[in-house]
C-alpha positions in Angstrom: 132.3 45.5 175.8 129.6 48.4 175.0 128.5 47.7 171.4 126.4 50.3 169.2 126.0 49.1 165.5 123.9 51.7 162.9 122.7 50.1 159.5 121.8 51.5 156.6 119.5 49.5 153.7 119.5 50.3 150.4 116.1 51.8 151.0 117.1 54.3 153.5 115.6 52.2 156.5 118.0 52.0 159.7 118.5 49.6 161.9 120.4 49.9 165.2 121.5 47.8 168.2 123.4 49.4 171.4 124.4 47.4 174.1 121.6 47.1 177.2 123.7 48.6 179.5 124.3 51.9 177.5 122.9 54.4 175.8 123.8 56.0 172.6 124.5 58.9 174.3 126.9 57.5 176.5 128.6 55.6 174.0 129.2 58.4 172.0 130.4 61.0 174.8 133.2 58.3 175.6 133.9 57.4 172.3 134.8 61.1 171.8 136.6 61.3 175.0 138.6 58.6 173.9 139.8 60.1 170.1 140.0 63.4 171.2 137.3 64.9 169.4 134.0 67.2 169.6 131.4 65.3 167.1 129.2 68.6 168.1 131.1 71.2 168.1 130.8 72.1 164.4 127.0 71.2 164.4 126.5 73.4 167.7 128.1 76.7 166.2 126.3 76.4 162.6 122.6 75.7 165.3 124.0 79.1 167.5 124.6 81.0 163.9 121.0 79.9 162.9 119.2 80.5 166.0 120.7 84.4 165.9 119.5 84.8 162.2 116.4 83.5 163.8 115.8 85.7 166.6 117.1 88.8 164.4 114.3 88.1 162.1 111.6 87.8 165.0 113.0 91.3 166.4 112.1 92.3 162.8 109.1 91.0 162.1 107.9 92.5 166.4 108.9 95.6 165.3 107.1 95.8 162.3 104.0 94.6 164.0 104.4 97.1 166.6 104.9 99.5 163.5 101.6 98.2 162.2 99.8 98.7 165.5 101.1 102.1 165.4 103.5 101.8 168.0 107.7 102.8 167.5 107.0 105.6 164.9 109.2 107.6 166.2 111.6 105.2 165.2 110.9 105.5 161.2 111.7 108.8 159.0 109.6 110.5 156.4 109.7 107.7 153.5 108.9 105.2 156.2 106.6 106.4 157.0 105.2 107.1 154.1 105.9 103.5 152.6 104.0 102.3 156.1 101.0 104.4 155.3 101.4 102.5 151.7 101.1 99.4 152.7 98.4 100.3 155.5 96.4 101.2 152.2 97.0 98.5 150.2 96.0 95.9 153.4 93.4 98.1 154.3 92.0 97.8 150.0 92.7 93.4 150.2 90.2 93.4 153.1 87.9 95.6 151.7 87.8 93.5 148.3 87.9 90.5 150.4 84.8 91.6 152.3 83.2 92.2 148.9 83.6 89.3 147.7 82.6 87.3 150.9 79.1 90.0 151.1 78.4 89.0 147.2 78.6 85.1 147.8 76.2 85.4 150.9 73.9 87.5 148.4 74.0 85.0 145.4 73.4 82.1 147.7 70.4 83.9 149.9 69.1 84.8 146.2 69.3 81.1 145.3 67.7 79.7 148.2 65.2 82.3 147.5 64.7 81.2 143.7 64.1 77.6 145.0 61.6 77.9 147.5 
């Protein structure tokens, strides 16, 4: 007899034992030979429906870089561009304050060390 047995504690905390000469893998693929059933199936299509969303969002998100890097304008019309140019400024502002910022620290230390020595 091939034997799998899955507990659950009240905690949460599993404990499992599958006979040595199986795996769980095997147990289940006969088991669902057996009924008549795909356990996957249903878990397979929702991980296919996922992974498109996924790789649609990544063809996005290249594109946009590509945008960024000024590359595939053609693509975009007038208020695309425009909103690209936009954002360009507003990216191109954060570094600058950010630089700023990072310049005025260096200076307020140096004129620390300065004051101590």
């Amino acid at each position: 007899a091939k034997i799998s047995i899955l507990m659950f504690s009240s905690t949460g905390k599993l404990h499992d034992f599958i006979s040595p000469s199986t795996s769980a893998k095997q147990l289940i693929d006969q088991y669902q030979k057996t009924v008549g059933v795909d356990l996957w199936s249903s878990q397979y299509e929702r991980m296919q429906e996922h992974l498109k969303k996924l790789k649609d969002v990544n063809r996005c998100l290249r594109t946009e870089i590509r945008q960024r890097m000024g590359d595939c304008l053609n693509e975009l019309c007038y208020e695309q561009l425009v909103g690209l140019e936009q954002d360009m400024d507003g990216s191109l502002q954060r570094i600058r304050d950010r630089k700023f910022k990072v310049l005025g620290n260096q200076i307020e230390t140096h004129r620390k060390k300065l004051r101590n020595v």
